[in-house]
C-alpha positions as CSV (number, residue, x, y, z in Angstrom):
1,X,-189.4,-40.2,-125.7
2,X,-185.7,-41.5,-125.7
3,X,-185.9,-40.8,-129.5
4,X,-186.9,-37.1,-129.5
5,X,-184.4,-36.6,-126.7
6,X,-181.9,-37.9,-128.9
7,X,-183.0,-35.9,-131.7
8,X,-182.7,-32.8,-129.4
9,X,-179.3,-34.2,-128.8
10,X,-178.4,-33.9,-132.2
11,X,-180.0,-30.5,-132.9
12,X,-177.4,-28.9,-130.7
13,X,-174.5,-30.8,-132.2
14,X,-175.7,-29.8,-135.5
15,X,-175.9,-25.9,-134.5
16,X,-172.4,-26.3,-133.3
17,X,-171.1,-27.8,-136.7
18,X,-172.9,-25.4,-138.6
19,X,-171.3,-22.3,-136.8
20,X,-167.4,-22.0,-138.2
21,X,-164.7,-22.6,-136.3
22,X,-162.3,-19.6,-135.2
23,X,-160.1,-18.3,-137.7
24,X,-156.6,-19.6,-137.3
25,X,-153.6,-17.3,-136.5
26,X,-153.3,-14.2,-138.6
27,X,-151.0,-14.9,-141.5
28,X,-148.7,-11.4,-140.2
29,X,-147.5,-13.3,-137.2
30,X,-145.7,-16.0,-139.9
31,X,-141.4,-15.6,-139.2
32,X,-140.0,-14.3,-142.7
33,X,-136.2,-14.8,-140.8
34,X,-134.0,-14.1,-137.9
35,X,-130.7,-13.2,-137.1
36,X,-129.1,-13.4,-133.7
37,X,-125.6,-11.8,-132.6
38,X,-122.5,-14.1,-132.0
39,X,-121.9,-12.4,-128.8
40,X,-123.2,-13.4,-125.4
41,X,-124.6,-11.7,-121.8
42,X,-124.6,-13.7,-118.7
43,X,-127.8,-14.4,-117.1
44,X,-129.0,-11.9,-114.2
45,X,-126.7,-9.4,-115.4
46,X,-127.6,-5.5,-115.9
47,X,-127.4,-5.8,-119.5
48,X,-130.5,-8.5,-119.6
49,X,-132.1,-6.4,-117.2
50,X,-131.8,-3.2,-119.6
51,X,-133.1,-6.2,-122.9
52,X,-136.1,-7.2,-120.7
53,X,-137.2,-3.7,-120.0
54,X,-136.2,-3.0,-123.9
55,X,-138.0,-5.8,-125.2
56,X,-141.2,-5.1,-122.5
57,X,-141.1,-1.0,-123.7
58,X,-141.5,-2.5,-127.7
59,X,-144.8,-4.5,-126.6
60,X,-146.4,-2.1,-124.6
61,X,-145.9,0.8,-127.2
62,X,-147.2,-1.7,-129.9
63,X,-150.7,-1.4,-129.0
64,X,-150.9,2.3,-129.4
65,X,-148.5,3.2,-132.6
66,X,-147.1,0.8,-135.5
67,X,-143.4,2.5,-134.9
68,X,-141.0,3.4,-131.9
69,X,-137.2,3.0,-131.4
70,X,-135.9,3.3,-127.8
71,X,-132.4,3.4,-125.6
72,X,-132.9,1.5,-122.6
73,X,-130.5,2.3,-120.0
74,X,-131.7,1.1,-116.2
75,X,-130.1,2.9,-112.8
76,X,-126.7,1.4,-112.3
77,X,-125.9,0.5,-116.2
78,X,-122.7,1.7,-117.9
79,X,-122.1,2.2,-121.7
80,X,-121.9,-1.0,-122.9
81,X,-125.0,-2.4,-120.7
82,X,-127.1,0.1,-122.9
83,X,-129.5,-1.6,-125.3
84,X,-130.8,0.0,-128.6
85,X,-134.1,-1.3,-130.1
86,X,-137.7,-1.0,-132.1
87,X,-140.3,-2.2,-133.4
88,X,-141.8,-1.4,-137.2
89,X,-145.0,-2.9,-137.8
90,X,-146.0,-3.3,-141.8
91,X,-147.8,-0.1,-142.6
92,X,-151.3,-1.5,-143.6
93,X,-151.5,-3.6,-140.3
94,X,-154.4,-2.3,-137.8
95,X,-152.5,-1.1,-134.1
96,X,-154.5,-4.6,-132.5
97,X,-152.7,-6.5,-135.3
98,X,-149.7,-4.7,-134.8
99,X,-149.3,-5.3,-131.1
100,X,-150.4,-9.1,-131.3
101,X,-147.2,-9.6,-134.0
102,X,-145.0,-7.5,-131.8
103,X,-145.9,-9.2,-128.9
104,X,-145.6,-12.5,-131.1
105,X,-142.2,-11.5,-132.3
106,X,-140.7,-10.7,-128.5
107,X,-141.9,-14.0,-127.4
108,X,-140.1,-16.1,-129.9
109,X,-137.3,-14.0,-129.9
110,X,-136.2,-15.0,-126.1
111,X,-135.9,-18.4,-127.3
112,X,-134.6,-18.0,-130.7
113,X,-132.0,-15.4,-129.2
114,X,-131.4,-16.5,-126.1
115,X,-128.3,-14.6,-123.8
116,X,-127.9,-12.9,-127.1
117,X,-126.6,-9.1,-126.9
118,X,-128.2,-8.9,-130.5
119,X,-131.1,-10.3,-132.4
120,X,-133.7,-8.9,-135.0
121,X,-137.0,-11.1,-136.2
122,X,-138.6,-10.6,-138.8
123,X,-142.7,-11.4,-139.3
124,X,-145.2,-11.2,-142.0
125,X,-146.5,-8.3,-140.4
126,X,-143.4,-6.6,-138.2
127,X,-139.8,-6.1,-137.3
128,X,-138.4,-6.3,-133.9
129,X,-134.6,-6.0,-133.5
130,X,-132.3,-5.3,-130.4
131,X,-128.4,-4.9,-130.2
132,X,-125.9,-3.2,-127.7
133,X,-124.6,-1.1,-130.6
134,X,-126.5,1.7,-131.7
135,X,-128.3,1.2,-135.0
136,X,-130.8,4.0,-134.9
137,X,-131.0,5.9,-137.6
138,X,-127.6,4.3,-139.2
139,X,-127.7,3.8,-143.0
140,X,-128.1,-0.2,-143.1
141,X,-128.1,-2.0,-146.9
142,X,-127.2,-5.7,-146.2
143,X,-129.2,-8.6,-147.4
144,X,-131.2,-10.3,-144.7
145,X,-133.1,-12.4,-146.8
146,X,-133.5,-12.4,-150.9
147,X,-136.4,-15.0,-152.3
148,X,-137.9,-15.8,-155.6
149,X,-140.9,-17.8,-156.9
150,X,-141.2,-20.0,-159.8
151,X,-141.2,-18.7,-162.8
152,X,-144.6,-16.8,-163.9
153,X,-147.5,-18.0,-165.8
154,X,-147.8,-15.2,-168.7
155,X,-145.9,-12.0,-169.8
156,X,-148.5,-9.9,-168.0
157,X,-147.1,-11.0,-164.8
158,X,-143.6,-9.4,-165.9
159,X,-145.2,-6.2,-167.6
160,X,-147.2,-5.7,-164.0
161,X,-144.2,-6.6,-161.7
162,X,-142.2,-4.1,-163.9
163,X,-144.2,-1.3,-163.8
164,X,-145.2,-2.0,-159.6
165,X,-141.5,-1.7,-159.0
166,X,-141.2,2.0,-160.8
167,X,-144.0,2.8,-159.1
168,X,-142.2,1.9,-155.8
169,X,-139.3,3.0,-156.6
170,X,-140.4,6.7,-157.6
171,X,-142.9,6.5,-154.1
172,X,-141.2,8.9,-151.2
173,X,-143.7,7.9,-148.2
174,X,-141.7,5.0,-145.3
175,X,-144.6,2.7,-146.4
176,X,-145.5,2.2,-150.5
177,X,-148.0,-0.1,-152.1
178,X,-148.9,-0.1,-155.6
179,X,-150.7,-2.7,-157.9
180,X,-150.8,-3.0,-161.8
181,X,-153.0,-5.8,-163.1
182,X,-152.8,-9.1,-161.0
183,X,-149.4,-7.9,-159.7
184,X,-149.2,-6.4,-156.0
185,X,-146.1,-4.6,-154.9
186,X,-145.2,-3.9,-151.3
187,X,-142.0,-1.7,-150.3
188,X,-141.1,-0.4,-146.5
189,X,-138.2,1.4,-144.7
190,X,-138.0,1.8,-140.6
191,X,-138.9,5.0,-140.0
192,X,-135.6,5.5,-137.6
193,X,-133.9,6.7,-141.5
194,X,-134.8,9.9,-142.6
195,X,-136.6,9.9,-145.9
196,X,-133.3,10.0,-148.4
197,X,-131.7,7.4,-146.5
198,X,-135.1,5.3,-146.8
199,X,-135.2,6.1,-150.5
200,X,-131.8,4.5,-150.7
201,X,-132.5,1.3,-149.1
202,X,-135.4,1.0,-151.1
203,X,-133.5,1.8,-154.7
204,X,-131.4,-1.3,-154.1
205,X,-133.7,-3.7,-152.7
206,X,-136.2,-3.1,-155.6
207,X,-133.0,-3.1,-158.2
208,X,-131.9,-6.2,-156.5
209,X,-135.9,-7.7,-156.9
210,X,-136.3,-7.0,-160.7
211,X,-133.0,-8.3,-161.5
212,X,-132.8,-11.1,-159.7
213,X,-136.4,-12.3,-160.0
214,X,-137.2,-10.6,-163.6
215,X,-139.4,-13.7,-164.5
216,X,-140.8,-15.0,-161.1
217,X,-144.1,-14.8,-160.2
218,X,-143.0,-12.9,-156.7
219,X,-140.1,-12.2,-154.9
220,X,-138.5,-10.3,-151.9
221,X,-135.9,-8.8,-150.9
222,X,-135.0,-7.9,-147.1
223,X,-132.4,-5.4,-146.3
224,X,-131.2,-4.8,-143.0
225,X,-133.8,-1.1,-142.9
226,X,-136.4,-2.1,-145.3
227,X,-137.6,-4.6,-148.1
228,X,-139.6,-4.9,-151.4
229,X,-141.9,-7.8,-152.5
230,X,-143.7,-8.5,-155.5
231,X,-146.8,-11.0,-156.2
232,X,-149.2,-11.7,-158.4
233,X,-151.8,-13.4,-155.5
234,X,-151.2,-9.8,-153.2
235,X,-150.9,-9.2,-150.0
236,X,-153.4,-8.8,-147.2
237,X,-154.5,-5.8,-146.3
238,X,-156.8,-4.0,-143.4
239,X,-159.9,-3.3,-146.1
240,X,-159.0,-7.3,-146.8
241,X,-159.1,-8.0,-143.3
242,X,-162.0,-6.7,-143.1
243,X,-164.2,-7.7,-145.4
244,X,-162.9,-11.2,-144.4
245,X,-164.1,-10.6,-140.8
246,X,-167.7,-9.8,-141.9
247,X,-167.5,-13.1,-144.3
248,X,-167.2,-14.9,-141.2
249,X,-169.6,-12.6,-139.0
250,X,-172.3,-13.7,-142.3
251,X,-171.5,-16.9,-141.7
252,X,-171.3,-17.3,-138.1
253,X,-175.1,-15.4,-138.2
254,X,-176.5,-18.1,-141.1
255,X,-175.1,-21.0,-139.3
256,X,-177.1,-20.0,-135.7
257,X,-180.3,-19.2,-137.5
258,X,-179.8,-22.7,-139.4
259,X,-179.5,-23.9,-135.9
260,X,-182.3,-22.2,-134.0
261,X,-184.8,-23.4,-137.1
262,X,-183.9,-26.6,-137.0
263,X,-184.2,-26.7,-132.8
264,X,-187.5,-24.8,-133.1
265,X,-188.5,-27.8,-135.6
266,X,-187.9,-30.6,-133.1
267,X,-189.4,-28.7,-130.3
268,X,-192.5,-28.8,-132.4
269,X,-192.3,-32.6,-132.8
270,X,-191.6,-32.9,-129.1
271,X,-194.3,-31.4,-128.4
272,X,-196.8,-32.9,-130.5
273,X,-195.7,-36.1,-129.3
274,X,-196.3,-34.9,-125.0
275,X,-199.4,-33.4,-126.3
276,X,-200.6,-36.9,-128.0
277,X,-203.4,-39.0,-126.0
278,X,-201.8,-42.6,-124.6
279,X,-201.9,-45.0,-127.4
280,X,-202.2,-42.4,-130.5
281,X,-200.3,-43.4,-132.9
């Protein structure tokens, strides 16, 4: 008896390491880089009051659009307590996705920016940025962040990365993807620039990519209002996220029929053996 019950035992352990674990955190909450002002607020001051409700408006709105920009100025604040900010999430992320990395980006920005009248962070899968100067809809170019890989494994890497970054380059939507071979090119602007001064950010990030990283197998480049990246392993995307979420649905399904065959197997035994007459062997 104490052997079947052990067996039973081991059933349920067994359906519980066939089933896969969770998936781990989603790649777009991943920090690309951050940059906090010099400057300073004191704590319980109207300014963190009008960054609180600032930082609280970019979550909420997260969960319903991939893009807003606000000016946050609470009863009793003057012009310099006013706080400027938004949010762009990366145009191919699902508005669930782009709330968690919002949310994700806020959260790590208290600490990382702490009494900080500025500070932008900058995720896989969204920008958040705040500052007591206006920067909505201001013509931004500097380098946040410029990155190259090693070098690539063939020519066709450089012949794809090449023609991806025309492609981008000649694009006019805030949001541009384009592929050529194994080479996957991303591109983005915040949509608080109006389309010419989004083209213009993205002429010298992607000039800046292909001359900088001509021969790498991907590389980046992070302006203050947008960026362009290059890879030959690509870039997730929603129809990727997806067919990655039914891989695991397949698999959680196989592993708990696995699991309920190989309990209804041992029941069988079990039973057999209640069912046995006293000294059958």
């Amino acid at each position: 008896m104490m052997e079947v019950l052990f067996l039973l035992l081991l059933s349920l352990f067994s359906i519980h390491m066939i089933v896969p674990p969770l998936a781990a955190a989603a790649a777009h909450t991943d920090s690309i880089y951050t940059s906090c002002s010099r400057m300073r607020f004191n704590p319980g001051t109207v300014y963190e009051s009008n960054v609180n409700s600032a930082l609280t408006s970019l979550v909420n709105s997260a969960n319903s659009v991939n893009f807003n920009k606000f000016k946050t100025s609470l009863p009793g604040s003057t012009e310099p307590d006013v706080v400027y900010s938004l949010y762009q999430c990366r145009g191919d992320l699902s508005v669930p996705d782009c709330g968690t990395c919002v949310a994700a980006a806020v959260s790590r920005l208290g600490s990382l920016c702490q009494d900080t009248s500025g500070g932008s962070l900058q995720l896989e899968g969204c920008l958040v940025r705040y500052d007591n100067v206006s920067f909505l809809g201001a013509a931004e170019d500097a380098v946040s962040l410029q990155k190259c890989g090693p070098t690539a494994s063939s020519g066709d890497v450089v012949t794809g990365r090449e023609a991806v970054l025309t492609y981008l380059t000649e694009g006019g939507q805030y949001f541009r993807v384009g592929g050529y071979g194994r080479v996957q090119g991303m591109a983005q602007c915040t949509q608080d620039v109006d389309p010419q001064k989004c083209q213009d950010c993205l002429r010298k990030a992607i000039d800046g990519l292909g001359s900088t990283c001509g021969s790498a197998s991907w590389g980046y480049v992070y302006l203050s209002k947008c960026y362009a990246r290059f890879s030959e392993r690509g870039f997730s995307t929603k129809s990727d996220e997806k067919g990655g979420e039914m891989e695991r649905r397949l698999a959680i399904t196989i592993g708990i029929i696995a699991g309920v065959a190989v309990l209804l197997i041992l029941l069988s035994i079990l039973l057999r053996k209640l069912c046995q007459p006293k000294g059958w062997k």
